[in-house]
PDB file with SEQRES, HELIX, SHEET and CRYST1 records, atoms N, CA, C and O in Angstrom:
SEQRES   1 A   84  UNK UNK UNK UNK UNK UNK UNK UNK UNK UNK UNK UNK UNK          
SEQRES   2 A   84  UNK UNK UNK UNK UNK UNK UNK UNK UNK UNK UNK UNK UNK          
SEQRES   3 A   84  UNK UNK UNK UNK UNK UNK UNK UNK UNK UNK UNK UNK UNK          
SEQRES   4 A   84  UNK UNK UNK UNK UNK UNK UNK UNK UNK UNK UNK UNK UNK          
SEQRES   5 A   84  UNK UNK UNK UNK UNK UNK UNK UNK UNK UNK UNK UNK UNK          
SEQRES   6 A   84  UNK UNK UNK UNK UNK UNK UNK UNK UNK UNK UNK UNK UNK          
SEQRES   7 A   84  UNK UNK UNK UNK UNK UNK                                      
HELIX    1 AA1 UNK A   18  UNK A   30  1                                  13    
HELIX    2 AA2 UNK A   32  UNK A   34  5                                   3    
HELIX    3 AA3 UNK A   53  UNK A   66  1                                  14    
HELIX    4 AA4 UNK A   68  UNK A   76  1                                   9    
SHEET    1 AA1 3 UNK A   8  UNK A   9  0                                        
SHEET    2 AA1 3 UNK A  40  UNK A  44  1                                        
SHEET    3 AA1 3 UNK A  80  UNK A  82  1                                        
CRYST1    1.000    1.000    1.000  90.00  90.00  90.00 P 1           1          
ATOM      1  N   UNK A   1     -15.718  67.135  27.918  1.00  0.00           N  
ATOM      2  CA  UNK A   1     -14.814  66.459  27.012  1.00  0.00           C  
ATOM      3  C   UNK A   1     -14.007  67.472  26.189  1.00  0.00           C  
ATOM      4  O   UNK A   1     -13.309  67.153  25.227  1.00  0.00           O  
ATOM      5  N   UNK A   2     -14.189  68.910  26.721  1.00  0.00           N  
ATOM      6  CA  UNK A   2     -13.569  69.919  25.585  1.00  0.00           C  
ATOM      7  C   UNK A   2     -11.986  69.427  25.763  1.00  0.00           C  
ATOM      8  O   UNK A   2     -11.424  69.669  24.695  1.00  0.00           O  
ATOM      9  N   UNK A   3     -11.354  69.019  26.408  1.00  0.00           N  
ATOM     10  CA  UNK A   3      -9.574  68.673  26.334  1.00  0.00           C  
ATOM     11  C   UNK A   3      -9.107  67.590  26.106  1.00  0.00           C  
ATOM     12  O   UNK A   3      -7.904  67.350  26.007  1.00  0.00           O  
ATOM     13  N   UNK A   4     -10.208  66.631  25.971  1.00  0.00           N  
ATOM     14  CA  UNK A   4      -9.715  65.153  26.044  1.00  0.00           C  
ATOM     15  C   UNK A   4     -10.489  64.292  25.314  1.00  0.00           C  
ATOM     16  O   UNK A   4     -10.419  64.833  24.210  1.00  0.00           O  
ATOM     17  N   UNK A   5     -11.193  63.303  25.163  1.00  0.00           N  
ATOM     18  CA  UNK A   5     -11.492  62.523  24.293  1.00  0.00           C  
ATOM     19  C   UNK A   5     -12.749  63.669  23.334  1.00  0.00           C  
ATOM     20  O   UNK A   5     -13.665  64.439  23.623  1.00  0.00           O  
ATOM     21  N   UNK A   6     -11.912  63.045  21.826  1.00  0.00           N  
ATOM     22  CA  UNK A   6     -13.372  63.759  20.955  1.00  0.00           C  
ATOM     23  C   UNK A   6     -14.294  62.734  20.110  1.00  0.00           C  
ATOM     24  O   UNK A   6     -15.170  63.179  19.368  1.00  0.00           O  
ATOM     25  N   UNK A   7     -14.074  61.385  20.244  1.00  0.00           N  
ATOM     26  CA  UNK A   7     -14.866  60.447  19.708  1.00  0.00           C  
ATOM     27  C   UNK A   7     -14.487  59.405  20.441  1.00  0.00           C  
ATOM     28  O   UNK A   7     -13.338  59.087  20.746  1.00  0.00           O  
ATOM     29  N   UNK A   8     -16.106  58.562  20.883  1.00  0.00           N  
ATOM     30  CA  UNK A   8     -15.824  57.290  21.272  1.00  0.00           C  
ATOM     31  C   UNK A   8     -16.260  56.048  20.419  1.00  0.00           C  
ATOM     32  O   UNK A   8     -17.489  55.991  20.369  1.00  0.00           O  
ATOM     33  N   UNK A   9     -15.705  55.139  19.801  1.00  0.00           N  
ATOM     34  CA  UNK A   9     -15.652  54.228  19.113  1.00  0.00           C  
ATOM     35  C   UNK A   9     -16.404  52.689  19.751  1.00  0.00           C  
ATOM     36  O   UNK A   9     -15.628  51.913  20.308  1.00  0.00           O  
ATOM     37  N   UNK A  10     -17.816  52.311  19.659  1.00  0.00           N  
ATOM     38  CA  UNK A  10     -18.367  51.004  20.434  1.00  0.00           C  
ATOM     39  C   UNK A  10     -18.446  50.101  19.719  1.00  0.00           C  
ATOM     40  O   UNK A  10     -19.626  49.893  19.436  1.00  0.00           O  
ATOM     41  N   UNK A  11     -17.631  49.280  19.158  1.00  0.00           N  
ATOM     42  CA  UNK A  11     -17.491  48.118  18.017  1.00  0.00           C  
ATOM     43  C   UNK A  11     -18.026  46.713  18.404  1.00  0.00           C  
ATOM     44  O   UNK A  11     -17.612  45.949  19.276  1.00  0.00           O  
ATOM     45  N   UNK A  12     -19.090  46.565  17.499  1.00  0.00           N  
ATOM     46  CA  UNK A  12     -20.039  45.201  17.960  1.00  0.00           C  
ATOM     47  C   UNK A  12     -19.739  44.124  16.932  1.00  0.00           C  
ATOM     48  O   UNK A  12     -19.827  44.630  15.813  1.00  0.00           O  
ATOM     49  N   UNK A  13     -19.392  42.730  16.867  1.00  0.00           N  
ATOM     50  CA  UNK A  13     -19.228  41.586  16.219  1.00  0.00           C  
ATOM     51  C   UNK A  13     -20.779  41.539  15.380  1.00  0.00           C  
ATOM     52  O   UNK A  13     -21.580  40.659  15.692  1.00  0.00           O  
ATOM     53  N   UNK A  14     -21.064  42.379  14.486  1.00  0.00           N  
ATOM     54  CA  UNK A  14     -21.759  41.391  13.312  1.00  0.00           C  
ATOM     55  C   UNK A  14     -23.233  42.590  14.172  1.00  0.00           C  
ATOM     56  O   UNK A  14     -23.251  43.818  14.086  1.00  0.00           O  
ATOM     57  N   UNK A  15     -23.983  41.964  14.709  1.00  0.00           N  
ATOM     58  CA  UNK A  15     -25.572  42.433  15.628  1.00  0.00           C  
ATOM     59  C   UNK A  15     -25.167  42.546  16.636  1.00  0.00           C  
ATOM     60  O   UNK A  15     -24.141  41.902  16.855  1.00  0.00           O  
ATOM     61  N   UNK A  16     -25.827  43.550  17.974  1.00  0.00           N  
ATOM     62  CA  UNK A  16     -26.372  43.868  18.834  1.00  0.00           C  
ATOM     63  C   UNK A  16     -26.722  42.433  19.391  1.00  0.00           C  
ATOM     64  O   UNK A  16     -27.656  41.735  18.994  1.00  0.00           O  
ATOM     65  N   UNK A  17     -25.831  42.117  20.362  1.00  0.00           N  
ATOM     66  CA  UNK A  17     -26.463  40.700  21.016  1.00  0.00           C  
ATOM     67  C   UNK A  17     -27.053  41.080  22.537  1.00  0.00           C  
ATOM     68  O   UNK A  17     -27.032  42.293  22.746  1.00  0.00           O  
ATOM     69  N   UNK A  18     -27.561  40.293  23.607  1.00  0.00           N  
ATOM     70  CA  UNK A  18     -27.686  41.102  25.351  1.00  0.00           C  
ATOM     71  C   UNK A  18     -26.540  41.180  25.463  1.00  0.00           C  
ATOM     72  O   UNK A  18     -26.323  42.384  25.598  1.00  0.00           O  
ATOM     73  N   UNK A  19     -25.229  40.424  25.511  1.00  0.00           N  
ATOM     74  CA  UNK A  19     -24.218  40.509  26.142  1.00  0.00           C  
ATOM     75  C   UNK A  19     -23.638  41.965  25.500  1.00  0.00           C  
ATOM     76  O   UNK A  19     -23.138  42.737  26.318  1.00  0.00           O  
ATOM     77  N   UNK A  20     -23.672  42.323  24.282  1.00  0.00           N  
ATOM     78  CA  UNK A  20     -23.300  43.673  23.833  1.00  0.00           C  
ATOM     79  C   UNK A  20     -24.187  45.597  24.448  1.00  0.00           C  
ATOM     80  O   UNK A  20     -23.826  46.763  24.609  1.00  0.00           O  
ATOM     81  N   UNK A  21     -25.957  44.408  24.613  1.00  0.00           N  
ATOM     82  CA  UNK A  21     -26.497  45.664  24.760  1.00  0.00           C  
ATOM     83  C   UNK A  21     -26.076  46.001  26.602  1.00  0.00           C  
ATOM     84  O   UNK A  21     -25.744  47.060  27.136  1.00  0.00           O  
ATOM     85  N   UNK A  22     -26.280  44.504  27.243  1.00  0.00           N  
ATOM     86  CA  UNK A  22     -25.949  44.606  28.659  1.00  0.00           C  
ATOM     87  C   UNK A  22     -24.703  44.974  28.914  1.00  0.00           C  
ATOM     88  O   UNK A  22     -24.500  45.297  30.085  1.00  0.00           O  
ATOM     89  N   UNK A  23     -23.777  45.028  28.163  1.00  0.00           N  
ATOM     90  CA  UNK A  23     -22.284  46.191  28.374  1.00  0.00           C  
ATOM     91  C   UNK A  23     -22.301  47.869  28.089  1.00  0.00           C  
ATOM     92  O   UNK A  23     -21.769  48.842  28.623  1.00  0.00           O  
ATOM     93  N   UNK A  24     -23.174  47.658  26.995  1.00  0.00           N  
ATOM     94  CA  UNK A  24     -23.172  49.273  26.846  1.00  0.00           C  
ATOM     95  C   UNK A  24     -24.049  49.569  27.550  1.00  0.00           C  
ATOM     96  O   UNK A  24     -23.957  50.791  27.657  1.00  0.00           O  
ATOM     97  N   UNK A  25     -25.012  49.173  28.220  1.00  0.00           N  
ATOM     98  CA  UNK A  25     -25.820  49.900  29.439  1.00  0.00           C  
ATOM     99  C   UNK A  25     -24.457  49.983  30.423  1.00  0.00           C  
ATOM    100  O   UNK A  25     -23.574  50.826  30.586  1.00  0.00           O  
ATOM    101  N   UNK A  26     -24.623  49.244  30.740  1.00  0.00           N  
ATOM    102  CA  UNK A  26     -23.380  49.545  32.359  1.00  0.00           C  
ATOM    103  C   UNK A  26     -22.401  50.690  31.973  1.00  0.00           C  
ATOM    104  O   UNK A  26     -22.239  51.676  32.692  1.00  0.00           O  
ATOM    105  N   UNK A  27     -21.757  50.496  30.786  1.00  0.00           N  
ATOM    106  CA  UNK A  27     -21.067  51.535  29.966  1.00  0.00           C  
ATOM    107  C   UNK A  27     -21.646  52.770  30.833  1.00  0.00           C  
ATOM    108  O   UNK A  27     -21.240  53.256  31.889  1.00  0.00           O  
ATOM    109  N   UNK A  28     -22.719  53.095  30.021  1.00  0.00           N  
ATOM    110  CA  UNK A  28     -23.681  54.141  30.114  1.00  0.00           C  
ATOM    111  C   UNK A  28     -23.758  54.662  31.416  1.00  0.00           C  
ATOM    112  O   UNK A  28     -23.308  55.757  31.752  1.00  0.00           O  
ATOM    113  N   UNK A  29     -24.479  53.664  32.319  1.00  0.00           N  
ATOM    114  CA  UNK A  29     -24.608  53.770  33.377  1.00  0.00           C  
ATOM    115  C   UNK A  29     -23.238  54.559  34.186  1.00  0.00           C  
ATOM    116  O   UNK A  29     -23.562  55.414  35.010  1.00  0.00           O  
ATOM    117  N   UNK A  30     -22.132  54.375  34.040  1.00  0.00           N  
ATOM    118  CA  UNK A  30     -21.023  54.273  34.958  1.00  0.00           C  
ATOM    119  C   UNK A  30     -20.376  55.342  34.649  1.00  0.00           C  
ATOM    120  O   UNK A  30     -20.381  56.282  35.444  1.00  0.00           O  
ATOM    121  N   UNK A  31     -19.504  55.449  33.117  1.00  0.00           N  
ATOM    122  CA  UNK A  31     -19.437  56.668  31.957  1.00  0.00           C  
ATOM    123  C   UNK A  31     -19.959  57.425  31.376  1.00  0.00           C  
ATOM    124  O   UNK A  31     -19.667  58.537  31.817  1.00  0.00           O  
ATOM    125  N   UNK A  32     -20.890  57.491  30.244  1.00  0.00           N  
ATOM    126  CA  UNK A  32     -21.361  57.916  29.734  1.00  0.00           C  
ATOM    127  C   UNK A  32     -22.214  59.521  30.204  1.00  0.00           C  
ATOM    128  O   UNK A  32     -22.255  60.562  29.547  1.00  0.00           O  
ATOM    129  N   UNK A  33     -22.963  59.157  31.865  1.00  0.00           N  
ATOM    130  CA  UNK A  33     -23.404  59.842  32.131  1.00  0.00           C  
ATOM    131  C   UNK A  33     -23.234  61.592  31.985  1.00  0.00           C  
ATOM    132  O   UNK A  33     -24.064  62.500  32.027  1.00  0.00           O  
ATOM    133  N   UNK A  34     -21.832  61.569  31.805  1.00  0.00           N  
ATOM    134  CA  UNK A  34     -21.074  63.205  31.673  1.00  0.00           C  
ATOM    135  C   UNK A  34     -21.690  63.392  30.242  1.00  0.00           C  
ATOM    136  O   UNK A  34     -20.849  64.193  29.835  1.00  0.00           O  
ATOM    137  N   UNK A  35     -22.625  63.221  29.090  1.00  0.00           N  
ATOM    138  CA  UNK A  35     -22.649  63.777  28.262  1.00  0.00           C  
ATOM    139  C   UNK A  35     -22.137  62.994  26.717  1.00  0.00           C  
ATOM    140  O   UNK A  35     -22.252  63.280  25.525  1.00  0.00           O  
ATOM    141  N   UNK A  36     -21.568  61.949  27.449  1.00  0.00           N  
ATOM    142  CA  UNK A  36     -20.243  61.544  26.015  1.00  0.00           C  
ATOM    143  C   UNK A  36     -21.180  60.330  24.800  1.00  0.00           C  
ATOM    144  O   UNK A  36     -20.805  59.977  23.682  1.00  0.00           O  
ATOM    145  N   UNK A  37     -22.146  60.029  25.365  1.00  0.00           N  
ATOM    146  CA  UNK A  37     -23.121  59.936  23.881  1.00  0.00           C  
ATOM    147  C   UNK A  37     -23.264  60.735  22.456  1.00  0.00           C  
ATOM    148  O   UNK A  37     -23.465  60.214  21.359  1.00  0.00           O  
ATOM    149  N   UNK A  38     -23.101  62.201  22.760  1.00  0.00           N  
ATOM    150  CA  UNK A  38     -22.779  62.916  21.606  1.00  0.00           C  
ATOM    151  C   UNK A  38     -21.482  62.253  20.875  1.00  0.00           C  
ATOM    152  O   UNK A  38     -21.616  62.040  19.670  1.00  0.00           O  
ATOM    153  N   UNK A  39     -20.394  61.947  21.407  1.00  0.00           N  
ATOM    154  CA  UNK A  39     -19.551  61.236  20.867  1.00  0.00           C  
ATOM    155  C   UNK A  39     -18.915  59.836  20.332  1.00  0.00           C  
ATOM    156  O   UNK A  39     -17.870  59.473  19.792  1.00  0.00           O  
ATOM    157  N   UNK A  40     -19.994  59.320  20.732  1.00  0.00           N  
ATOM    158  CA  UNK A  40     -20.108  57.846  20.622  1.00  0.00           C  
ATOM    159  C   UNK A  40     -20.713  57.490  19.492  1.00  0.00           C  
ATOM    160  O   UNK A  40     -21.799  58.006  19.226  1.00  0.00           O  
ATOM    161  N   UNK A  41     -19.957  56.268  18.361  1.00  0.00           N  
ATOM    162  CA  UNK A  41     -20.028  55.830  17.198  1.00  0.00           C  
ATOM    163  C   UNK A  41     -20.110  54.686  17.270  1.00  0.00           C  
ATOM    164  O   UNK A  41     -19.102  54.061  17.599  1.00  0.00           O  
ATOM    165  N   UNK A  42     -21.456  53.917  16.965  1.00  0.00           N  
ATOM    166  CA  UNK A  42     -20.737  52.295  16.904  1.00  0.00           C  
ATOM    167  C   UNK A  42     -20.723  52.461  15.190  1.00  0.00           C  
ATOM    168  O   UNK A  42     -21.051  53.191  14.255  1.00  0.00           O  
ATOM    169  N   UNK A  43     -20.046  51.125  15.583  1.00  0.00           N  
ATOM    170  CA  UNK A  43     -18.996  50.438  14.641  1.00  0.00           C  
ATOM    171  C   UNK A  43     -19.914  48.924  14.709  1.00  0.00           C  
ATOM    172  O   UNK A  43     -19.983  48.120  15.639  1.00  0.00           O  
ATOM    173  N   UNK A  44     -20.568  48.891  13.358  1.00  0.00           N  
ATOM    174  CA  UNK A  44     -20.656  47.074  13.410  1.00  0.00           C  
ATOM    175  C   UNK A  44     -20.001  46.477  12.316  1.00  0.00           C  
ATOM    176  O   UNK A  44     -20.440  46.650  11.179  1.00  0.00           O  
ATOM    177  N   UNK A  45     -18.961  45.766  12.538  1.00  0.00           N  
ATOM    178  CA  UNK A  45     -18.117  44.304  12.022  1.00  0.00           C  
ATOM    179  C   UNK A  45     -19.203  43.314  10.840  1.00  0.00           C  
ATOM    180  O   UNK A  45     -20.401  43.030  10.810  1.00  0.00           O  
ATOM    181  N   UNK A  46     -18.018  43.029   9.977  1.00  0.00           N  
ATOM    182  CA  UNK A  46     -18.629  41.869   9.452  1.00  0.00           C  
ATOM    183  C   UNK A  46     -19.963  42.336   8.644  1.00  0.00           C  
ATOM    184  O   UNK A  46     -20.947  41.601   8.726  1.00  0.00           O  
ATOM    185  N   UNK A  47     -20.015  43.130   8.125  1.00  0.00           N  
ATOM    186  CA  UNK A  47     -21.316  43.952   7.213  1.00  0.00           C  
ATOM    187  C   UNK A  47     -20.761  44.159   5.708  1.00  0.00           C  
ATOM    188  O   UNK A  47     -20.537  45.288   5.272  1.00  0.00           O  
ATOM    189  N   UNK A  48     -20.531  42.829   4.847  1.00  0.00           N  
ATOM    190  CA  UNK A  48     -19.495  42.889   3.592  1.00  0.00           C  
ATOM    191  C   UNK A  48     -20.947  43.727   2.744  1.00  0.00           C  
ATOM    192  O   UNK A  48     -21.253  43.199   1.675  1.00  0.00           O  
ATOM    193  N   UNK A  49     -21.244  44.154   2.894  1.00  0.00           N  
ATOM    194  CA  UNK A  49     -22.324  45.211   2.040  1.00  0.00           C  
ATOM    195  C   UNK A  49     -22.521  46.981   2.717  1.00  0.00           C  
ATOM    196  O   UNK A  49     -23.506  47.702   2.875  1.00  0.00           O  
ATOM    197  N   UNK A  50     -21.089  47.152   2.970  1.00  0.00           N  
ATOM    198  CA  UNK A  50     -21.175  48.523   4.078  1.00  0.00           C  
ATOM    199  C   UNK A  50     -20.804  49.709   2.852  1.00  0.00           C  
ATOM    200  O   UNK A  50     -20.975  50.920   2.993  1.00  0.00           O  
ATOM    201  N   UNK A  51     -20.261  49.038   1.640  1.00  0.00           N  
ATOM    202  CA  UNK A  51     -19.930  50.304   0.634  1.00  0.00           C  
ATOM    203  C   UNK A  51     -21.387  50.591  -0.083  1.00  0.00           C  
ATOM    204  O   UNK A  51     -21.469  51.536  -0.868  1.00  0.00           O  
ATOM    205  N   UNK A  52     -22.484  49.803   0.182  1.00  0.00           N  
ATOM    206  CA  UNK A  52     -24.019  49.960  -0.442  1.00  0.00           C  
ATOM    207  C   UNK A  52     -24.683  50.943   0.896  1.00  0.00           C  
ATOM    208  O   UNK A  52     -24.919  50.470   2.008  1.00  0.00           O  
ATOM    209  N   UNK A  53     -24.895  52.268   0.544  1.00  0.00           N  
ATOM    210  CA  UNK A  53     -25.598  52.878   1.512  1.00  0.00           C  
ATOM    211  C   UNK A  53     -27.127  52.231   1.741  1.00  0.00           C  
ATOM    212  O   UNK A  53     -27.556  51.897   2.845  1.00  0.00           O  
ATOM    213  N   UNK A  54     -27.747  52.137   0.681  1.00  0.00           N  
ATOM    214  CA  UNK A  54     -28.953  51.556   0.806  1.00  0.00           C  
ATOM    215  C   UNK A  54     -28.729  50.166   1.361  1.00  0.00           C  
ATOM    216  O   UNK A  54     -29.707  49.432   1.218  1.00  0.00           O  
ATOM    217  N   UNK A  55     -27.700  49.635   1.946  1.00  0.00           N  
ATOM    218  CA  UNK A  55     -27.657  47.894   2.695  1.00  0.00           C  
ATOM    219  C   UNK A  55     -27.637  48.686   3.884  1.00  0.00           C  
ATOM    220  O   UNK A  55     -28.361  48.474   4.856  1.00  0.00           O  
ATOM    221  N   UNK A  56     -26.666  49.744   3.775  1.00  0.00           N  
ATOM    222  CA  UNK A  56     -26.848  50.104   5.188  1.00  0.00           C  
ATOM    223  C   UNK A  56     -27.838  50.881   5.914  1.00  0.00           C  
ATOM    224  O   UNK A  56     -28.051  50.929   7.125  1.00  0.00           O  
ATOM    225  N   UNK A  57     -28.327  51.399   5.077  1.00  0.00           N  
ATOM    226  CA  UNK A  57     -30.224  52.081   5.607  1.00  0.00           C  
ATOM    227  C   UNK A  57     -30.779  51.175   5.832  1.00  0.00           C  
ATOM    228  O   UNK A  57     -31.365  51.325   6.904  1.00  0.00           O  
ATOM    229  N   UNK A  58     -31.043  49.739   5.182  1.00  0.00           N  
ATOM    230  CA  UNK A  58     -31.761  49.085   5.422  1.00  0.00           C  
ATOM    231  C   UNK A  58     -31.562  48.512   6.319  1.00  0.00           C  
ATOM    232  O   UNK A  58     -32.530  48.202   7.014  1.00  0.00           O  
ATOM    233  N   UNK A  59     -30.175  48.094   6.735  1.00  0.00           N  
ATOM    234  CA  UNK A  59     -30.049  47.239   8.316  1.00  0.00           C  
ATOM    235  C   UNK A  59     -30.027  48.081   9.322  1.00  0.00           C  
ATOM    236  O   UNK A  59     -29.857  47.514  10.401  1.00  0.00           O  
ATOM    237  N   UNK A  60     -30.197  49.859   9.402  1.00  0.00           N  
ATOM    238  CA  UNK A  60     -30.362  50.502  10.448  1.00  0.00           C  
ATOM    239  C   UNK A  60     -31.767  50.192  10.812  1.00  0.00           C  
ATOM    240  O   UNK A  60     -32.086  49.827  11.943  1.00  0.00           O  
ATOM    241  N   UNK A  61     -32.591  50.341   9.841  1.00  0.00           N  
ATOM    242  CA  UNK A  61     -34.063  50.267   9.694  1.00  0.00           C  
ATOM    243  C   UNK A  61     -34.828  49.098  10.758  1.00  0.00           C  
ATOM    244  O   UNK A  61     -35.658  49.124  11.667  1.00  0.00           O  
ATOM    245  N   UNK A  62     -33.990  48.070  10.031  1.00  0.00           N  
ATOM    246  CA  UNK A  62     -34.261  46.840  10.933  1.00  0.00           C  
ATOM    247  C   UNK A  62     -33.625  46.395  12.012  1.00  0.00           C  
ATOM    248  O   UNK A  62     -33.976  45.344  12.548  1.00  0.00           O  
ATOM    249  N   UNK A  63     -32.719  47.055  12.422  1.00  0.00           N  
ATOM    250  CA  UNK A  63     -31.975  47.564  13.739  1.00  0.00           C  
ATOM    251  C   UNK A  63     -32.814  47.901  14.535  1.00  0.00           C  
ATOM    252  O   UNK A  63     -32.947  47.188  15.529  1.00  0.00           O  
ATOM    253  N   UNK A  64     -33.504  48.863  14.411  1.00  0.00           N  
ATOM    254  CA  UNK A  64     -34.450  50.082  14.883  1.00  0.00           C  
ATOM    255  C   UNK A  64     -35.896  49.053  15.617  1.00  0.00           C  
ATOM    256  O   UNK A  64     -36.461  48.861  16.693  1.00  0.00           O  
ATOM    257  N   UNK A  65     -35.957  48.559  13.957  1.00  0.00           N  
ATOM    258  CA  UNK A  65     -37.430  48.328  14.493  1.00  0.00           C  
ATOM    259  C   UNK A  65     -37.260  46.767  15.179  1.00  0.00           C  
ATOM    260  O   UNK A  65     -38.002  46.647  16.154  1.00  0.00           O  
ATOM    261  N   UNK A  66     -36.573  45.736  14.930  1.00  0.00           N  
ATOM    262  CA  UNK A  66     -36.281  44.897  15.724  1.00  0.00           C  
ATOM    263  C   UNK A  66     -35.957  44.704  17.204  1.00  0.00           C  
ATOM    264  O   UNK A  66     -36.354  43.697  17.790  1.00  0.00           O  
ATOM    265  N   UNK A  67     -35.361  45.495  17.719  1.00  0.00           N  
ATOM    266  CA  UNK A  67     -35.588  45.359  19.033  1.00  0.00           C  
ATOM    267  C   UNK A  67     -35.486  47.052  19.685  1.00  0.00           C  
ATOM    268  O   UNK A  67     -34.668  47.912  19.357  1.00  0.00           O  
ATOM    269  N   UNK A  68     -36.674  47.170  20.757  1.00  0.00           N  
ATOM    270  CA  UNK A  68     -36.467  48.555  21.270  1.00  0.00           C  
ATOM    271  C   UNK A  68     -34.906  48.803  22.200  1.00  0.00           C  
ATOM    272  O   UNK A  68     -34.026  49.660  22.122  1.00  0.00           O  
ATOM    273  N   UNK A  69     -35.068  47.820  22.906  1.00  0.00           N  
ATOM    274  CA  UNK A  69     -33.607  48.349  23.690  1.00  0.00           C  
ATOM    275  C   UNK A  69     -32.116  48.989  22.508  1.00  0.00           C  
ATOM    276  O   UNK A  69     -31.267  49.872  22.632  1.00  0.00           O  
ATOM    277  N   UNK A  70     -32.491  47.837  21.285  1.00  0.00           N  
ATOM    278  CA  UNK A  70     -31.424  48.176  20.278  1.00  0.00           C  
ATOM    279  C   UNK A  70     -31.101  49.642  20.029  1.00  0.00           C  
ATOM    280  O   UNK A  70     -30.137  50.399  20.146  1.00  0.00           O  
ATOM    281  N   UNK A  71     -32.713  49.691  19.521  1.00  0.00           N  
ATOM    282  CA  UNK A  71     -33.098  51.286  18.915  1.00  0.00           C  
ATOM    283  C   UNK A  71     -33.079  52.449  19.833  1.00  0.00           C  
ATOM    284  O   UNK A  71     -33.030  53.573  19.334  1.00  0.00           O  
ATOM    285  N   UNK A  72     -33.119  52.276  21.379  1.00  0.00           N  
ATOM    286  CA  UNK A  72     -32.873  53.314  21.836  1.00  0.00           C  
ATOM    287  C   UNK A  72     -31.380  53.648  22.151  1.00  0.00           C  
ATOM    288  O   UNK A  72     -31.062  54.808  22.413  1.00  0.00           O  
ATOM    289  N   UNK A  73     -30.456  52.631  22.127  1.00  0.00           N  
ATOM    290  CA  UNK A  73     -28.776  52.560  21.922  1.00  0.00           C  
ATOM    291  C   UNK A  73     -28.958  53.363  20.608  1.00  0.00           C  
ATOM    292  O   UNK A  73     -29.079  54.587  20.652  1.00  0.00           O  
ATOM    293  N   UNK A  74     -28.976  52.695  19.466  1.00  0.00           N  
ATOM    294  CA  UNK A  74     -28.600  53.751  18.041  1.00  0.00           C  
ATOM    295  C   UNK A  74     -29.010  54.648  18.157  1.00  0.00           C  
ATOM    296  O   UNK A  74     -28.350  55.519  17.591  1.00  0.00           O  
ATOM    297  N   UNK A  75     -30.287  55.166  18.890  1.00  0.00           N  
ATOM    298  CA  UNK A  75     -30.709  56.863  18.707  1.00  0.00           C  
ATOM    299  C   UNK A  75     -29.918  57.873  19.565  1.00  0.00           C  
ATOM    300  O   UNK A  75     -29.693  59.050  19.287  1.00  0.00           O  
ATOM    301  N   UNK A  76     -29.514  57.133  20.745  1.00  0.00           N  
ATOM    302  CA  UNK A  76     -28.504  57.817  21.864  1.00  0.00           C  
ATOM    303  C   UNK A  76     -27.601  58.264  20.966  1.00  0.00           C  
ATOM    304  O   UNK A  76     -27.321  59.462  20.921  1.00  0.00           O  
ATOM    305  N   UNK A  77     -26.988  57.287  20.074  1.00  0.00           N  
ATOM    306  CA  UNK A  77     -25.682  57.853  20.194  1.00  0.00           C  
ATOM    307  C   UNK A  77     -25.153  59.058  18.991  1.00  0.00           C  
ATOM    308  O   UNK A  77     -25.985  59.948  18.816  1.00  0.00           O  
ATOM    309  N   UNK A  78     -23.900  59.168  18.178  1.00  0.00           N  
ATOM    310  CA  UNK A  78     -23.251  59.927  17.438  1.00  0.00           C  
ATOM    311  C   UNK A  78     -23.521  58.950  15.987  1.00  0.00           C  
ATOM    312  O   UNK A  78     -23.206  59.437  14.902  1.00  0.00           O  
ATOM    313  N   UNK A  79     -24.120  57.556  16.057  1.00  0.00           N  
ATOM    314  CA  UNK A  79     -24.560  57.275  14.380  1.00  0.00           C  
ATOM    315  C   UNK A  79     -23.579  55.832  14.451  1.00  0.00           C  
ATOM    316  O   UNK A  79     -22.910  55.500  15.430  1.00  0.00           O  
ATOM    317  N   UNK A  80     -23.679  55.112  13.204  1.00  0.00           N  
ATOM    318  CA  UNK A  80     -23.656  53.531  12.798  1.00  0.00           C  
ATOM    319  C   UNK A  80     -22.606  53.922  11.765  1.00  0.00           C  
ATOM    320  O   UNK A  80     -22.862  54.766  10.906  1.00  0.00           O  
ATOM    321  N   UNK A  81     -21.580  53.392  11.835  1.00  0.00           N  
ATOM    322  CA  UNK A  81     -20.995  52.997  10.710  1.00  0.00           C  
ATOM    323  C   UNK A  81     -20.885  51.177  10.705  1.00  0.00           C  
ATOM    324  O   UNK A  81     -20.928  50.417  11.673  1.00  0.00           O  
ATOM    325  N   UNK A  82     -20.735  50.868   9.291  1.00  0.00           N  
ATOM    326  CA  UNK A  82     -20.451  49.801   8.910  1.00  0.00           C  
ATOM    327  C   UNK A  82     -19.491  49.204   7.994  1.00  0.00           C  
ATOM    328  O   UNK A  82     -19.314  49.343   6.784  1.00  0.00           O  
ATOM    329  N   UNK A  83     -19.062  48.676   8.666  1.00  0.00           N  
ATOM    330  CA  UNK A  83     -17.218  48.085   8.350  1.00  0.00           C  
ATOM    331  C   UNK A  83     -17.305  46.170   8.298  1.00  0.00           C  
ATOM    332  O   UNK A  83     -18.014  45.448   8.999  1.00  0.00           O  
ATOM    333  N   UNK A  84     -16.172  45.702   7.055  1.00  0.00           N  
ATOM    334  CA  UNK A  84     -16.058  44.544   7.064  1.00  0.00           C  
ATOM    335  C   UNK A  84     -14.732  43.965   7.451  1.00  0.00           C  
ATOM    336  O   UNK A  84     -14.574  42.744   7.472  1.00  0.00           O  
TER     337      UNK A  84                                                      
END                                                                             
């Protein structure tokens, strides 16, 4: 990726649903493979408590521990931001 993309942006409606996690696998599967997880940011929508860091520790937290497939997506990647 040294000439061409330097961040990839994965923007999810609100939670991690299958239809979101079963896209970013295939994602993964198809793309990703070259490495480009280092660059990959999701983005979750609809989080009107994203300027409270501690709202947002806490819904990584329970991100994490709520479902494994979730938690091994957030640990792959470049980190969570949260936007309303």
């Amino acid at each position: 990726m040294s000439e061409g993309i330097s961040h990839v942006l994965y923007v999810i409606d609100g939670r991690f649903t299958v239809k979101e996690i079963n896209t970013f696998n295939m994602i993964n599967d198809s793309i990703f493979k070259s490495g480009v997880l280092d660059y990959v940011t999701i983005v979750r929508t609809k989080f009107s408590n994203f300027r409270n860091e501690e709202e947002c520790e806490k819904s990584m937290k329970q991100t994490r521990e709520g479902n494994k497939l979730v938690a091994e997506i957030v640990n792959s990647c470049n980190g969570v931001v949260h936007v309303d």
